[in-house]
C-alpha positions in Angstrom: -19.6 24.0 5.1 -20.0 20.4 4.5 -18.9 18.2 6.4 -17.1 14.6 5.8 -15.8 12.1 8.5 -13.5 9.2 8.8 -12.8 6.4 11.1 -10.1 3.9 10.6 -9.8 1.7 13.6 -6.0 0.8 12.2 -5.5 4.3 11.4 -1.9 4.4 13.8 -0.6 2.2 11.6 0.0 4.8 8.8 0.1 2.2 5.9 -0.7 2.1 2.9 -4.1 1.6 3.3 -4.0 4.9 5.5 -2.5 6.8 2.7 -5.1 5.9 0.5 -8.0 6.4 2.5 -6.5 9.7 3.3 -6.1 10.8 0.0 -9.6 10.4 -0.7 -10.2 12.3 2.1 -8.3 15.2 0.8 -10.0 15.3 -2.6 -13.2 15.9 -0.4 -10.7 19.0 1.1 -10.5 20.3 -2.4 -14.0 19.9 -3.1 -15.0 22.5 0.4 -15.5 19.5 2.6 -15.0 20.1 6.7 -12.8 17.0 7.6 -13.3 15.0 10.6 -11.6 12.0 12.2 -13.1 9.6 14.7 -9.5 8.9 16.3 -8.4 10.0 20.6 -5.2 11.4 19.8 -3.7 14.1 17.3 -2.2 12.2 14.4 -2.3 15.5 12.4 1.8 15.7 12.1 2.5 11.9 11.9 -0.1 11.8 8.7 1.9 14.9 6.7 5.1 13.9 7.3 4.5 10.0 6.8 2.7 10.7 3.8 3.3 14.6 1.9 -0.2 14.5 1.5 -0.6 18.7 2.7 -4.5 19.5 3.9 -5.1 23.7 3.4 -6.8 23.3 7.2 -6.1 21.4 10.6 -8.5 17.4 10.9 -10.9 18.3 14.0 -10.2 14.7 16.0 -12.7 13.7 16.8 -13.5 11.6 20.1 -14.0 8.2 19.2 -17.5 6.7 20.0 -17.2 3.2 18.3 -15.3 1.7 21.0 -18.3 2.6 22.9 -20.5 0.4 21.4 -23.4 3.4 21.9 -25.7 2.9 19.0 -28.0 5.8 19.7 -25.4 8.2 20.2 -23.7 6.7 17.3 -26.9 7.7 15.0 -26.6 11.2 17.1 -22.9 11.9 16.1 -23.1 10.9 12.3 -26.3 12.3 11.2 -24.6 15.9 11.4 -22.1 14.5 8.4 -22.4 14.8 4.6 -20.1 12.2 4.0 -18.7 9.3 6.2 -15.8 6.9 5.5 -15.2 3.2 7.2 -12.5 1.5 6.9 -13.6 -2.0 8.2 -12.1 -4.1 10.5 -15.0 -6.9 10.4 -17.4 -4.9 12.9 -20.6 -2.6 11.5 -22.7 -0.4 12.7 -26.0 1.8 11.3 -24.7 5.2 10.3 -27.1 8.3 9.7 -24.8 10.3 8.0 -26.1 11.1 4.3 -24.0 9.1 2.3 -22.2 6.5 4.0 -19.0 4.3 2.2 -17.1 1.0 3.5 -13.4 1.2 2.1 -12.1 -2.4 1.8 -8.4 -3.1 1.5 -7.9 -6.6 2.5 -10.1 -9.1 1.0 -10.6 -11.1 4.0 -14.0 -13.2 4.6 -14.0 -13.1 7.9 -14.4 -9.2 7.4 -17.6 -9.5 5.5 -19.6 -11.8 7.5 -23.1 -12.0 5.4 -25.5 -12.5 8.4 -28.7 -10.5 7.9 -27.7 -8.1 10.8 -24.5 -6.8 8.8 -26.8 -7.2 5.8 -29.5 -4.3 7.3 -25.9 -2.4 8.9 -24.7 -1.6 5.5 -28.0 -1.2 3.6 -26.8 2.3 2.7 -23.5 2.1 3.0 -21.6 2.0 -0.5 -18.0 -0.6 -0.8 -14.9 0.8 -2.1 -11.8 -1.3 -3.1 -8.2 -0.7 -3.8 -7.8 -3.1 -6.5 -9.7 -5.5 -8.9 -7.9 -8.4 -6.9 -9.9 -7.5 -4.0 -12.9 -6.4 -5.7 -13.2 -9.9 -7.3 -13.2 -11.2 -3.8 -15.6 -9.0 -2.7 -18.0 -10.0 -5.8 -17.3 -13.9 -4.3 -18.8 -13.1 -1.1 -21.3 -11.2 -2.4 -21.0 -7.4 -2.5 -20.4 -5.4 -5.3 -18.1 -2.3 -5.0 -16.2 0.1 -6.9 -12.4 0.8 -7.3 -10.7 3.7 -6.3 -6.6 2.8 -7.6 -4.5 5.0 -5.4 -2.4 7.6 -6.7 1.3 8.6 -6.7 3.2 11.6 -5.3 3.7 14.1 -7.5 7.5 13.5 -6.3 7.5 10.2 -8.1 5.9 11.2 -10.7 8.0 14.2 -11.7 11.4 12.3 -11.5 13.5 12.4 -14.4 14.6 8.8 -14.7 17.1 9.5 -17.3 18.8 11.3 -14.8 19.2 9.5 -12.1 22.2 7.8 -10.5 21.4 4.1 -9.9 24.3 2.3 -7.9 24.3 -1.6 -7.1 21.4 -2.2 -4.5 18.2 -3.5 -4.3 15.8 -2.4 -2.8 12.6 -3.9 -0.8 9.9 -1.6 1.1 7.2 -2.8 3.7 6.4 -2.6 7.0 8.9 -5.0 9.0 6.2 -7.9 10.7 6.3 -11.4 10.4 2.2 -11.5 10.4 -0.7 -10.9 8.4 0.7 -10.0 4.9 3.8 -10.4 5.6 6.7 -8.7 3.5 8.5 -11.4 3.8 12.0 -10.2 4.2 13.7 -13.6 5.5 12.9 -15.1 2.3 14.5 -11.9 0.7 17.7 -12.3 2.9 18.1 -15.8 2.2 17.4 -15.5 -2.1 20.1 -12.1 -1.5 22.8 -14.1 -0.3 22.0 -17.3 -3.2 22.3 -14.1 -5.7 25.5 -13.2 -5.1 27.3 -16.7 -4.4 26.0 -17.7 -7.7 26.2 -15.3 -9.9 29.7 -13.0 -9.7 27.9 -10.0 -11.6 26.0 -9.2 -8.4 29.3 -9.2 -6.1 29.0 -5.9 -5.6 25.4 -5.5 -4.9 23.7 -3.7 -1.6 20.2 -5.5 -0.3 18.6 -2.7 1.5 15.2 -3.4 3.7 13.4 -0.3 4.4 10.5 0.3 6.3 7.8 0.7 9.0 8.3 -0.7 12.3 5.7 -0.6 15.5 7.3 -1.8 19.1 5.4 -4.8 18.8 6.9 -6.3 15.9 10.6 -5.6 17.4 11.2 -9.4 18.0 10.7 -10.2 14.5 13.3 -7.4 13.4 15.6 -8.7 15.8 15.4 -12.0 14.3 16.2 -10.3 10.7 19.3 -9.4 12.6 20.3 -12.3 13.6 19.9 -13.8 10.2 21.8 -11.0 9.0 24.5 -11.4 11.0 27.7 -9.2 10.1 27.2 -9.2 6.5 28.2 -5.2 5.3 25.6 -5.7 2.3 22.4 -6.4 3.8 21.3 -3.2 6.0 17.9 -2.9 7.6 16.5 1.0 7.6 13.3 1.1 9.7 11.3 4.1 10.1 12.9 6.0 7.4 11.2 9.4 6.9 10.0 10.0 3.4 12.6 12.1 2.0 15.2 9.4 2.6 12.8 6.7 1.6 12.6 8.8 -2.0 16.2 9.1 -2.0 16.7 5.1 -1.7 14.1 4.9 -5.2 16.0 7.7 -7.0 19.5 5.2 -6.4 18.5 1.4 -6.3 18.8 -0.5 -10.1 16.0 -3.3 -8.9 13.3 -3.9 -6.6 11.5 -6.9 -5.5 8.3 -7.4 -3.9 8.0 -11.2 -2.1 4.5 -10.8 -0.3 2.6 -14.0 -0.4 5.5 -15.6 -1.6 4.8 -19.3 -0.4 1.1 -18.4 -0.2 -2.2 -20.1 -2.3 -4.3 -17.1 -3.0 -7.4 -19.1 -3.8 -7.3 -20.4 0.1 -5.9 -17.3 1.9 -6.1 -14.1 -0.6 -6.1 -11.8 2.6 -1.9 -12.8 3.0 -1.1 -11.6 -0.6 -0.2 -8.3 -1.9 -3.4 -6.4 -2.8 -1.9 -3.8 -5.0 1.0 -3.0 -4.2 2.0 1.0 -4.1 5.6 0.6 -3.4 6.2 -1.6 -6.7 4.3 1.4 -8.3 6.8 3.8 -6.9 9.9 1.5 -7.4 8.2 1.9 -11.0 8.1 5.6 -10.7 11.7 5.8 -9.6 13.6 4.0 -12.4 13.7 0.8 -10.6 13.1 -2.9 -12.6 10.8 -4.2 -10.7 10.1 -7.9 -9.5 7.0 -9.2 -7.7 5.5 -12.5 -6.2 3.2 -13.7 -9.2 0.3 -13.3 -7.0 -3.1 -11.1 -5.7 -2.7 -6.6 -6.8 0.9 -7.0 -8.4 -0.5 -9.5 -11.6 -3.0 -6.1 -12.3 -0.2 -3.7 -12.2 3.1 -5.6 -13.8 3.1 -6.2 -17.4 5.9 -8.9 -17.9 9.1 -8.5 -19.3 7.4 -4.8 -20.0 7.0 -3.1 -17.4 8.8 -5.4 -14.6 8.9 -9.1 -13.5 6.3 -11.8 -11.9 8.1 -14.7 -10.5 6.9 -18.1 -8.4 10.1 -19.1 -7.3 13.4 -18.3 -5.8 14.7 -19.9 -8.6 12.8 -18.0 -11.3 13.4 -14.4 -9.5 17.2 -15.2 -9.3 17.2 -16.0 -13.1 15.4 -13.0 -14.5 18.0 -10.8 -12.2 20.3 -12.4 -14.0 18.6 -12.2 -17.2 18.1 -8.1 -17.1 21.7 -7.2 -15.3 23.2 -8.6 -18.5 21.5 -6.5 -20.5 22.0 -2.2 -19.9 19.1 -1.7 -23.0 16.8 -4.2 -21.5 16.6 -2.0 -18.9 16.5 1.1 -20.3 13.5 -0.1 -22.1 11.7 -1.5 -19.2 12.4 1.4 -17.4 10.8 3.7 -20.0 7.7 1.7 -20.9 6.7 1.5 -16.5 7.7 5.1 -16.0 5.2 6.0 -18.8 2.6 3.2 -17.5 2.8 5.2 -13.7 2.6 8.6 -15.4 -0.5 7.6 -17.5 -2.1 5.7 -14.8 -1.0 7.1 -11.4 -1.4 10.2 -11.0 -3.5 12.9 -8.9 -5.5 14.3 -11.4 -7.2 11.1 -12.1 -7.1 10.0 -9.0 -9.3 13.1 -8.3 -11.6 12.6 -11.3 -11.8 9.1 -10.2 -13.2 10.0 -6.8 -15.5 12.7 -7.4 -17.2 9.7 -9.9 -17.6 7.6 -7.5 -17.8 9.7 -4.0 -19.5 12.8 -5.4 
């Protein structure tokens, strides 16, 4: 059988960048391949439920020898492999597994240091992106790579948008940190409460803030609290599984996306949004959708077609405004992204994508 291997040094973290590094790896399941991960503990469940991505067989976890720093037993380990997969985290190493691939989701210099060491490292490795944001990074800094766009569940994709029941929320999904690139869901409070002293159309309106939250970022959550306060229409929904993450899509009228809200993407591209898969499933789900005019989200929302791009507060709040006025505005929006995800988005050419570039 042959045999492919992964090794994620953030893999815990289950974000999106998991999901779509996993997905690959589950094309390469269809395709006959054995699939291993470099990881010390059994993430096997946590992956399945996180994500509904279903593998036929069981990951053999691997023990993980890059912590190890053991170059010779490194070679050792990997040459036994068909296929290997890094997802990096700045560090490289020589691999002597056939064909080798870096997967690149954040398009952050200080992850592709150019020395001539890294230089020999990855002289047969082949770069993978997630977008043509970060791949026009990557070009900057001088590699050259290829993108894979991740695909959506066949859940989203099936949903009959003409059916659902949208009541008065809107909804924002991503992990719940203060760091990195941040969500920015203070922002979010703050423009929520504006919205509905302003405008008496949105009275009635629901902010709901879902996502993932690790034990390190719990300060920053309760500081959303604070913020928060007692107000009965902002609610906070960490850790939701994904069956009650699908049900919040199927029943919020708008979604809005404020990563790098604030942020120059020509100085620090790494803290913008570099896709962006839960605008694509807000898409999916019936929802208009509004994004910071910045990094992935500029590739994937057509304005006033498909959804919103916005640079200020005061712009997002007026094309609310501007689309809850209007039912057939909607309805037409709607339409023309659920048709964009299904044409776009989905496994099959996801699949045909990766054996292109992988196989």
């Amino acid at each position: 059988m042959k045999k492919a291997a992964l090794y994620d040094p953030y893999l815990d973290t289950l974000g999106g960048g998991e999901k779509h590094i996993l997905s690959i790896v589950k094309v390469l399941e269809d395709e006959g391949y054995e699939i291993n991960i470099f990881w010390d503990k059994n993430l096997q469940n946590q992956i399945e439920n996180r994500f509904r991505i279903q593998f036929v067989n069981k990951f053999k976890f691997l023990p993980n020898i890059f912590n190890k720093k053991n170059t010779l037993k490194t070679l050792r380990v990997l040459r036994t492999f068909d296929l290997f997969f890094y997802v990096t985290d700045g560090s490289y190493f020589f691999s002597s597994a056939k064909k080798n691939f870096i997967f690149c989701m954040v398009p952050d210099k200080k992850l592709y240091n150019p020395s001539l060491v890294n230089k020999l490292k990855t002289s047969n490795y082949h770069f993978i992106t997630n977008s043509l944001f970060t791949k026009s990074w990557l070009v900057k800094w001088g590699i050259n790579s290829e993108v894979i766009y991740p695909y959506l569940s066949q859940d989203f994709i099936d949903l009959d948008i003409d059916k659902l029941k949208k009541e008065n929320i809107i909804l924002s999904v991503g992990r719940i940190y203060s760091h990195l690139h941040s969500k920015k869901q203070s922002i979010l409070i703050d423009l929520f409460n504006k919205l509905k002293q302003q405008n008496i159309m949105f009275k009635n309106f629901k902010l709901i803030l879902a996502g993932g939250l690790k034990q390190e970022d719990k300060q920053y959550f309760n500081e959303l609290e604070t913020l928060i306060g007692k107000n009965p229409d902002i609610l906070l929904k960490p850790n939701l599984s994904y069956s009650e993450l699908l049900e919040l899509y199927k029943k919020s009228k708008f979604y809005i996306q404020m990563t790098g809200y604030g942020i120059d993407e020509n100085k620090n591209p790494e803290l913008v949004e570099h896709l962006g898969i839960t605008p694509l499933e807000a898409m999916a789900s019936g929802c208009i959708t509004f994004c910071y005019h910045s990094g992935g989200p500029k590739e994937i929302i057509k304005e006033g077609r498909t959804g919103f791009l916005f640079k200020s507060k005061e712009e997002l709040i007026k094309k609310l405004v501007y689309n809850i006025s209007d039912p057939g505005r909607q309805i037409r929006i709607k339409k023309l992204a659920k048709n964009y995800i299904r044409t776009n988005f989905s496994y099959e050419l996801f699949k045909k994508r990766v054996k292109e570039v992988i196989l």
